[in-house]
C-alpha positions, 0 to 999 in steps of 0.5 A, spaced: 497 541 158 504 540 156 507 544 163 503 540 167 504 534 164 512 535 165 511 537 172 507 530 174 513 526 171 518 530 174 513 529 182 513 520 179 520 521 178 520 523 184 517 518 188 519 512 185 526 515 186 524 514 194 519 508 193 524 504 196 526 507 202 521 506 206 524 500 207 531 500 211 532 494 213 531 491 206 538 488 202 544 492 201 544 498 206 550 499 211 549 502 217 554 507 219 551 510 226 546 506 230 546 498 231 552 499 237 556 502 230 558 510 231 565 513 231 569 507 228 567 508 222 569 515 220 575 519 221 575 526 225 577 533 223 576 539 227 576 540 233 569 537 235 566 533 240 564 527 237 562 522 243 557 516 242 551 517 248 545 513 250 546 509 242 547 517 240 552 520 236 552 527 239 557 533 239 555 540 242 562 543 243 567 546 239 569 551 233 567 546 228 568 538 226 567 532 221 565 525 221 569 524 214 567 516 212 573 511 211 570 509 204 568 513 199 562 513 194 559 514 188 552 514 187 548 511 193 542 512 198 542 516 205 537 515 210 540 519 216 536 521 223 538 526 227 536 531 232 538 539 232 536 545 236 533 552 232 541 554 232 544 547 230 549 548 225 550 541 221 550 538 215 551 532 210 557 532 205 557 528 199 562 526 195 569 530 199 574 531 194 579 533 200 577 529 206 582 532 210 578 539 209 571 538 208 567 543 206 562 546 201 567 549 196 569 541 195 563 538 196 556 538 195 553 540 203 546 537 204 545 543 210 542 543 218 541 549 219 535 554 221 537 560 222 543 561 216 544 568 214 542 567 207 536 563 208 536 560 201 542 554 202 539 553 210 535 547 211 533 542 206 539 545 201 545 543 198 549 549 199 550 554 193 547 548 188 540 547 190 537 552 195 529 552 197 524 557 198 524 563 203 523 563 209 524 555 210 519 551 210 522 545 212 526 547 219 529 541 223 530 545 231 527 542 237 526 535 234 527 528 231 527 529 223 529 524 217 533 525 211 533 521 205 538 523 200 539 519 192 545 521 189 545 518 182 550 521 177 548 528 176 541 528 179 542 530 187 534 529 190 534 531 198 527 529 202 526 531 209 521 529 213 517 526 207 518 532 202 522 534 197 526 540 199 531 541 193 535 537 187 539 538 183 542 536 175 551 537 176 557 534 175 562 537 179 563 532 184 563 525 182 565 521 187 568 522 195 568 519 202 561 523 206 562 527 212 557 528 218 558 536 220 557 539 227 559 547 224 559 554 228 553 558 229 552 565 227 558 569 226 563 563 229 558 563 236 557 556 238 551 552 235 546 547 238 548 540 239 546 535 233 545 528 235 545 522 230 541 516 232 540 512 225 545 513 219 545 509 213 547 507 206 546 504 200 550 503 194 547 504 188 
């Protein structure tokens, strides 16, 4: 009883940390891509071709770049819409300690990727902090999808498509600047396009 009780606070907690998403149009959100906003508001490292298209911002060539934002950020909430391929490498980092080298060793990398070698940090994960179930059940190829992403103090909660995938409790990365990623495929091949219709954030 006690176990379950534990369990249906945690699912509340949860839930409430997201109530307030649903709304994006409501106080306090900035929109870092769509509303005619994209490439402005970051800077770029690696080589990709980062390019706005139709309102999107799209890559789909090169061994590997970033969208690294000019501010950084402490805690806050992400709802990020994007479009992947099955093979699509991307991702969303949290907190950069080096902007100019964005990774998941200085990070905490929110992943898009179906078909990651070890499938635990693939889609829906934070790279070797809070992985999901294998094999993936949440898979973003082929299709619009939405991220939603709270990020307050230790606790990391990561939302895609209306469910939970993973959350963490972890203090090694206390504030930083939040890149969008287009990465290289399975063993450097190039990957799938991404495209990101709607990026925005609030500060918490």
């Amino acid at each position: 009883m006690k176990r379950t009780l534990r369990q249906m606070a945690v699912l509340l907690t949860v839930a409430l940390t997201f109530a307030g998403c649903a709304h994006i149009g409501g106080g306090g959100w900035t929109t870092l891509v769509g509303d005619g906003k994209g490439l402005e508001n970051f800077e770029r490292v690696g080589d990709a071709n980062w390019r706005t298209e139709q309102g999107l911002l799209v890559a789909d060539r090169g061994k590997g770049g970033q969208l690294v934002t000019k501010k950084s950020y402490r805690d806050f909430m992400i709802i990020a819409e994007f479009y992947a391929e099955t093979d699509t490498n991307s991702g969303i980092f949290l907190r950069i300690q080096d902007p100019k080298a964005p990774g998941a060793n200085n990070s905490y990398e929110v992943n898009i990727w179906d078909i990651r070698p070890d499938p635990k940090y693939g889609t829906g994960a934070i790279v070797d902090y809070g992985s999901v179930p294998v094999p993936l059940r949440n898979k973003a190829g082929g299709r619009w999808n939405t991220y939603e992403i709270h990020a307050q103090g230790s606790r990391i909660t990561v939302k895609l498509n209306g469910e939970v995938t993973t959350s963490i409790d972890d203090r090694t990365y206390a504030a930083g600047p939040i890149s969008l990623q287009y990465g290289a495929g399975v063993q450097g091949a190039m990957g799938g396009p991404i495209k990101w219709r709607r990026v925005q954030i609030r500060e918490l």
